[in-house]
C-alpha positions, -999 to +999 in steps of 0.1 A: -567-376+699-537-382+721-516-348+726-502-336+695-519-353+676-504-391+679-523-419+664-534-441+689-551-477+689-578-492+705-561-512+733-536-488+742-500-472+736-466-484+724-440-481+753-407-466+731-400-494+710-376-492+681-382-505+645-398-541+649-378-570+635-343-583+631-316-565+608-320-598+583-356-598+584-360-626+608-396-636+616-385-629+652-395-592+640-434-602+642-425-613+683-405-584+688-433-559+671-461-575+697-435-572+727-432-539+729-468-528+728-492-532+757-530-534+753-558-521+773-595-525+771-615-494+757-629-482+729-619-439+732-580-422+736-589-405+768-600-378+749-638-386+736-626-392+702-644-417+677-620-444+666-625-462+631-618-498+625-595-506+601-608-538+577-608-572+595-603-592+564-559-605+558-541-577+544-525-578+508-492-566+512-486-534+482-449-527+475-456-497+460-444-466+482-465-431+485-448-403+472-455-361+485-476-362+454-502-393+464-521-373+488-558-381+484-585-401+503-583-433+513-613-452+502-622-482+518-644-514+503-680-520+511-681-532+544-648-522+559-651-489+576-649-451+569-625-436+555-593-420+565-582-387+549-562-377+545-538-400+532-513-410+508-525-433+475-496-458+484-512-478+510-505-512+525-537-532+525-559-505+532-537-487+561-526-456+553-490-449+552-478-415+572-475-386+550-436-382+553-422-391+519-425-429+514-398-456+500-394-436+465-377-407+486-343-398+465-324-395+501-324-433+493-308-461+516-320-452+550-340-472+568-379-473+567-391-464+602-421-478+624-432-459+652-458-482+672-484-463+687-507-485+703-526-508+679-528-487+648-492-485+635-478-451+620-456-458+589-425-439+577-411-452+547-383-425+544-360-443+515-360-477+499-349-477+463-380-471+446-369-442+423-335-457+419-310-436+443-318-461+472-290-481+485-287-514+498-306-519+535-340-500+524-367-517+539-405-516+538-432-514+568-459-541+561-490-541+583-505-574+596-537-585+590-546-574+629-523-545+632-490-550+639-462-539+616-436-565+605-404-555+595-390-567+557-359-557+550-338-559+516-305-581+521-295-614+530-280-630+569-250-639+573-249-670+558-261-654+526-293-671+522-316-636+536-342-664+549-365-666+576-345-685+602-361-709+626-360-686+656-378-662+673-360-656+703-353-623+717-324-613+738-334-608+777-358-644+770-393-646+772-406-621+801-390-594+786-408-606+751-443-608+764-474-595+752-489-579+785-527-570+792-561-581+797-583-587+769-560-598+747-556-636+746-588-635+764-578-638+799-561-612+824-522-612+825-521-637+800-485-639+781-472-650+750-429-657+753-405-675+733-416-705+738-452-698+730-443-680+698-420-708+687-445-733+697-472-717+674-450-711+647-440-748+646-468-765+647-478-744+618-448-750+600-455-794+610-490-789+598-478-775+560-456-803+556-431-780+537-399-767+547-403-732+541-366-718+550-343-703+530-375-688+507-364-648+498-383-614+503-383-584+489-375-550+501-410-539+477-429-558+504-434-593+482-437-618+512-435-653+496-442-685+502-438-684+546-465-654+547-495-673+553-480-693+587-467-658+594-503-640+594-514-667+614-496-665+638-500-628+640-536-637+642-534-654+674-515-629+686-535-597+679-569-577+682-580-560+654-560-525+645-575-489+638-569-457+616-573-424+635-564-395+616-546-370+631-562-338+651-545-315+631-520-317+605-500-286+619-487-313+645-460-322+622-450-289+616-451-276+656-438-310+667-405-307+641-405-267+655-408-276+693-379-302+688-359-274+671-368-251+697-360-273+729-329-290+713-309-265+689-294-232+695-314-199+689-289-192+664-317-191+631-352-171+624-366-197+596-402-194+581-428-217+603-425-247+574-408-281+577-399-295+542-389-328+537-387-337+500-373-315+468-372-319+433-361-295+407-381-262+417-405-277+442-402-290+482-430-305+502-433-301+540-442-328+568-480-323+555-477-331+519-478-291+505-459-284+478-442-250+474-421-228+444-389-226+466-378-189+460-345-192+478-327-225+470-310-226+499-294-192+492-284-200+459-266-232+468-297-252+449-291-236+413-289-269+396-327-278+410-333-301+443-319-334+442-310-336+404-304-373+395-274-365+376-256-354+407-274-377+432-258-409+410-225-395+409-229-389+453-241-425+458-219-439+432-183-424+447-204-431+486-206-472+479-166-467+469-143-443+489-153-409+509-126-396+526-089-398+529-085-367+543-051-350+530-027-370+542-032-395+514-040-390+474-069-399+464-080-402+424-109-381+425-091-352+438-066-345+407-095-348+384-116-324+401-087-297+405-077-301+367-115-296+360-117-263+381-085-248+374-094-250+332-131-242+333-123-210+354-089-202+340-065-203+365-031-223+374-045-237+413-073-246+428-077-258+465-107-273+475-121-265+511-158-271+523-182-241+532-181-203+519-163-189+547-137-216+545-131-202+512-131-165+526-109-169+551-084-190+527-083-160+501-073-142+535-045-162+545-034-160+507-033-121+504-017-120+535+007-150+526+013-129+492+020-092+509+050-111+528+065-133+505+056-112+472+049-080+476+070-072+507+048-056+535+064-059+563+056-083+589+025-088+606+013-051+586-009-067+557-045-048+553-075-059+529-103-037+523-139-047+521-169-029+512-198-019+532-228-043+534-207-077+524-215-109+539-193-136+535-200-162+568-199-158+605-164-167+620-147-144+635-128-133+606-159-131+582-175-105+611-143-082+614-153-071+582-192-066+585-211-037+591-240-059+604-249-051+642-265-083+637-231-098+635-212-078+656-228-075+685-208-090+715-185-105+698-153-081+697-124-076+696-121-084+663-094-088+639-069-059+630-053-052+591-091-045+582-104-011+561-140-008+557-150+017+528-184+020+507-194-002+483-198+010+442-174+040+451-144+032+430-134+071+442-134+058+479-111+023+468-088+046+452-081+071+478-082+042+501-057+025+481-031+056+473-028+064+515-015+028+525+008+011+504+002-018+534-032-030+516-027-065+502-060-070+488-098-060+481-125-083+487-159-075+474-189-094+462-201-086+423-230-082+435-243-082+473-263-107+482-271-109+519-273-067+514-306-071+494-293-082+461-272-047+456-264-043+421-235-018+416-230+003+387-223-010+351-189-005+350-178-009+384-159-046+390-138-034+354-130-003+375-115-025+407-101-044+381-078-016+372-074+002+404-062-034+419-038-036+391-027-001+390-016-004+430-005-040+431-039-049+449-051-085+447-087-084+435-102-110+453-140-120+442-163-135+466-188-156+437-203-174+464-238-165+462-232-146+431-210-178+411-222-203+391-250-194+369-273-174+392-270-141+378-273-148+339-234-154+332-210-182+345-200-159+370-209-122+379-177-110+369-185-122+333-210-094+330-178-071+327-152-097+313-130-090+345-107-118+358-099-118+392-068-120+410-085-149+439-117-161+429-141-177+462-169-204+451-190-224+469-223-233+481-237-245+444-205-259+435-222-289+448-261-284+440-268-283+472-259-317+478-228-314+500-206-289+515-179-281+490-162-243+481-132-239+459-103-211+459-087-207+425-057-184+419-024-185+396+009-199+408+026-166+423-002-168+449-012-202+453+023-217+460+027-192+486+017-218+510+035-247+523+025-280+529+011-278+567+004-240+563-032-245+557-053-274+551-091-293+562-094-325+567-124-326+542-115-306+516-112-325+485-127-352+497-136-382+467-171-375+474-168-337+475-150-340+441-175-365+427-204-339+435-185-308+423-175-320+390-214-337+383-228-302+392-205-281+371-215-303+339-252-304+345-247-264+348-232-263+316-245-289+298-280-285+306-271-241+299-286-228+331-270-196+332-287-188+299-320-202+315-314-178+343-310-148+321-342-154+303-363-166+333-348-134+351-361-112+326-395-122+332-398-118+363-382-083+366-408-079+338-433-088+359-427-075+389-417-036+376-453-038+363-466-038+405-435-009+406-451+010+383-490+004+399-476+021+434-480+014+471-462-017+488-436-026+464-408+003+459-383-014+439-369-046+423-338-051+414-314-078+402-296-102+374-303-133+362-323-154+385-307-134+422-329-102+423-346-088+452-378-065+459-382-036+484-409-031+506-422+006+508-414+003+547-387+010+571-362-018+573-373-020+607-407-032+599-419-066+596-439-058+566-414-084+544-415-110+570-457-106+570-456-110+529-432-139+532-459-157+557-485-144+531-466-160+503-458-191+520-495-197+525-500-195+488-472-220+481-443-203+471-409-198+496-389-170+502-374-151+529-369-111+537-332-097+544-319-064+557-357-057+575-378-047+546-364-061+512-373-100+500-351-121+482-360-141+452-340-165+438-354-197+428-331-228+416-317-224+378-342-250+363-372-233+368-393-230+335-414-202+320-447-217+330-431-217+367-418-186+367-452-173+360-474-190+384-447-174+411-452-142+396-485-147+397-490-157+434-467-127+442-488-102+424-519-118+438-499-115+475-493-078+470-525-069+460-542-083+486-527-065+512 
């Protein structure tokens, strides 16, 4: 096997060609698939490795695209050679398709790829419109009766006809289009241009006696009526493919890793899996393993991954506007703010894109308000925070941490900021009565990034009334906390507390695009100007497509009731290990964001061992804060899947 795990044919090794074939579909895409791979005599990879044959017999071509769930054996007819495993049930002719999600993928609309590798061909069918959320240009990998891939792709030329046109030229002419290599055409050096190409493919087309142009293809892979003069030519052209499994499946994984590693910042610790598919509680990595995801992208999944509800309404608004920016109106944007401002209760919303964007707009608001309102004077606004809150990494989101992790080198930070402990309503108010400066208190219902910290019953209705009682703006930050997760619409509906600014984001949009929200009344909202504060995204048509699709399948579909009762069995569940001893300390939570706490230091890695532990098991979650682990799985999850979590994590625990 080549290194890391490549497949590799027969005769030798692709040299970096792209995608065979033309955009249309042309039959120039069987030419340019055979010029950009070189052949070698051999039988071995360098590496002592037996290579199977692949059947000899003409390929039928199978429209019908592997999904993560397809994963079994290959099994080949009498005759035609062993089998491969493993690989995906959707196969083309007997050649196995590579186990990334094939052309049913509900990304939808990109482009299959084909990555030649010598004479067996690896297949990535990442996204035609099998399930129904592709868009137009899928196309589908088909694999020659001798090897080579040809490209089919869904959609028409220019002339509107999407047939095969008579040509097969490439730019650069017939050198740079040449197959290259002894043994192939039976002689040394031996090459096959344009003009041989063309030449075989009309004498073919003289000795049919039909004119066979203009004839359509699907993007399922349905070649008509030209395929036969196609596979023939293909099988002048050709030597016989092979199948070679991979060395180890892992390669996926370390390959995605290494690229991550050598390419990206440092910036991220993730668990060692690479996921490339989700639906409603589940996600598969590169390999095919399927996995309970206990974090849903820190809560920004609540509605389940890629729900079709809100996928239509992304692709739907994509094929017809997506940005304006603000400088124009747009008529998505109205709607969405009128939907906002009346399911929440307040007078204004204004639509930016991430969590901290939201933050830092609630900022500019209280401070905005102190002047113009309140009357601090100038440039002497304060807001207090509590302890342990996390609301994004800018530099204005770090000025209030307590995290070292944060901090660290990246002072001087910003000044009006009071940092006092969190669930002490004796601290606020003290804080409060010395500084008539203080504009506004930001806290988090319940904190998330802290361990899941629940507060004392009682305690948001007391900020409530200390805000009030010192002309305070209560600003909640329901970004992790919003939108279902913890039982109720929001958190603050555990105590029937309004307040003054309220911060959403990251499920606003299922998890399908950046999108948070600030809503307040008029006496704070109009405090800013047009050209005071702005994004060039922020209610965007697509962002507002996503955000109001997501906020009807959470209340349609009730999924902060589903989270109430699915939280209740698994803090159920999980205080019966409490109350056995040993590992676990602790669990704590609402709803469907609760947390467990590891009878270590926080400066242990026994949460981040139980997380690789858990991970090997199938389910996906992810310490915080040293020695607690999160769990907070998307909204949709249902009893039965709440229980075989609960019973890998018990199984987890006890093993250790």
């Amino acid at each position: 096997m080549a290194p890391g795990g490549e497949q590799v044919g027969l005769h030798g090794r692709a040299h970096g060609a792209p995608a065979v074939g033309s955009a249309r579909g042309e039959l120039a895409g069987v030419q340019q698939a055979i010029s950009h791979v070189s052949f070698e005599e051999g039988n071995r990879d360098g590496t002592g490795e037996e290579l199977h044959h692949a059947p000899q017999g003409r390929a039928p071509i199978e429209g019908r695209a592997a999904t993560g769930d397809d994963f079994d054996p290959v099994q080949p007819q009498a005759g035609q050679g062993a089998p491969v495993h493993p690989a995906p049930k959707g196969i083309i002719g007997g050649h196995a398709i590579d186990q990334h999600e094939a052309a049913g993928d509900a990304r939808g609309g990109q482009p299959a790829q084909v990555e030649p590798l010598g004479g067996g061909i690896r297949h990535e069918a990442r996204g035609a419109a099998e399930r129904g959320h592709g868009g137009h240009g899928a196309q589908q990998s088909v694999l020659g009766q001798r090897g080579t891939a040809v490209d089919l792709r869904a959609g028409q030329d220019d002339d509107g006809g999407g047939h095969i046109p008579d040509r097969s030229r490439q730019a650069g002419g017939g050198d740079d289009g040449a197959l290259r290599g002894g043994g192939l055409l039976g002689g040394g050096g031996r090459r096959l241009g344009d003009e041989g190409f063309r030449a075989a493919h009309q004498k073919q087309r003289e000795g049919e006696g039909e004119h066979r142009h203009g004839r359509r293809f699907s993007a399922r892979g349905a070649v008509h009526h030209w395929r036969d003069e196609m596979w023939q030519v293909v099988d002048r052209c050709l030597p016989p493919p092979l199948l070679v499994q991979r060395a180890m499946p892992e390669n996926l994984t370390q390959r995605a890793i290494a690229l991550e590693e050598r390419y990206g910042a440092h910036n991220y610790h993730p668990l060692p899996v690479v996921l490339t598919r989700g639906e409603g509680v589940h996600v598969w990595d590169v390999e095919g393993r399927r996995y309970l995801d206990f974090l849903a992208a820190y809560s920004a999944v609540n509605q389940g991954h890629c729900h079709p509800r809100i996928i239509a309404a992304l692709t739907e608004q994509a094929r017809q506007l997506t940005l304006t920016s603000r400088a124009f109106h747009s008529d998505r944007l109205g709607e969405c703010e009128k939907y906002l401002a009346e399911y929440f209760g307040y007078d204004k919303a204004l639509m930016m894109n991430t969590g901290v964007e939201g933050g830092e707009t609630s900022l500019k608001l209280t401070r905005k308000w102190a002047y113009k309102v309140k009357g601090v004077p100038a440039n002497q606004a304060k807001t207090v925070y509590a302890a342990g809150n996390f609301w994004g990494r800018t530099l204005a989101a770090i000025s209030a941490s307590t995290d070292p992790d944060s901090t660290s080198d990246y002072g001087p930070f910003l000044p009006g900021y009071i940092i006092i402990p969190y669930n002490d309503l004796a601290a606020l108010e003290r804080t409060f009565a010395a500084d008539p400066t203080i504009a506004g208190f930001m806290v988090e219902p319940i904190q998330g990034e802290a361990g899941v910290v629940v507060p004392d019953a009682g305690y948001l209705k007391g900020v409530r009334e200390l805000c009030t009682k010192y002309n305070v703006l209560f600003i909640a930050d329901e970004v992790q906390t919003g939108l279902g997760r913890t039982g109720k619409r929001l958190a603050c509906d555990h105590e029937s507390v309004r307040p003054d600014i309220l911060v959403l984001g990251k499920a606003l949009s299922g998890g399908t695009y950046p999108v948070s929200c600030v809503l307040a009344d008029d006496p704070i909202m109009l405090t800013i100007k047009p050209g005071e504060h702005g994004s060039t995204y922020g209610g965007n048509p697509l962002a507002c497509a996503v955000t109001m699709a997501a906020l009807n399948v959470l209340r349609e579909e009730k999924l902060a009731e589903n989270a109430e009762r699915m939280g209740n069995v698994f803090r159920q569940r999980m205080n019966a290990l409490v109350q056995k001893g040993g590992l676990v300390s602790l669990v704590r939570g609402k709803g469907l964001l609760n947390a467990m706490v590891i009878n270590d230091t926080e400066a242990s890695s026994a949460a981040w061992k139980l997380c690789l532990k858990l991970k090997d098991q199938g389910l996906l979650a992810k310490p915080t804060q040293g020695n607690k682990i999160r769990f907070a799985p998307p909204l949709v999850i249902t009893e039965a899947q709440m229980n075989e979590a609960c019973d890998i994590i018990e199984r987890v625990i006890q093993s250790v």
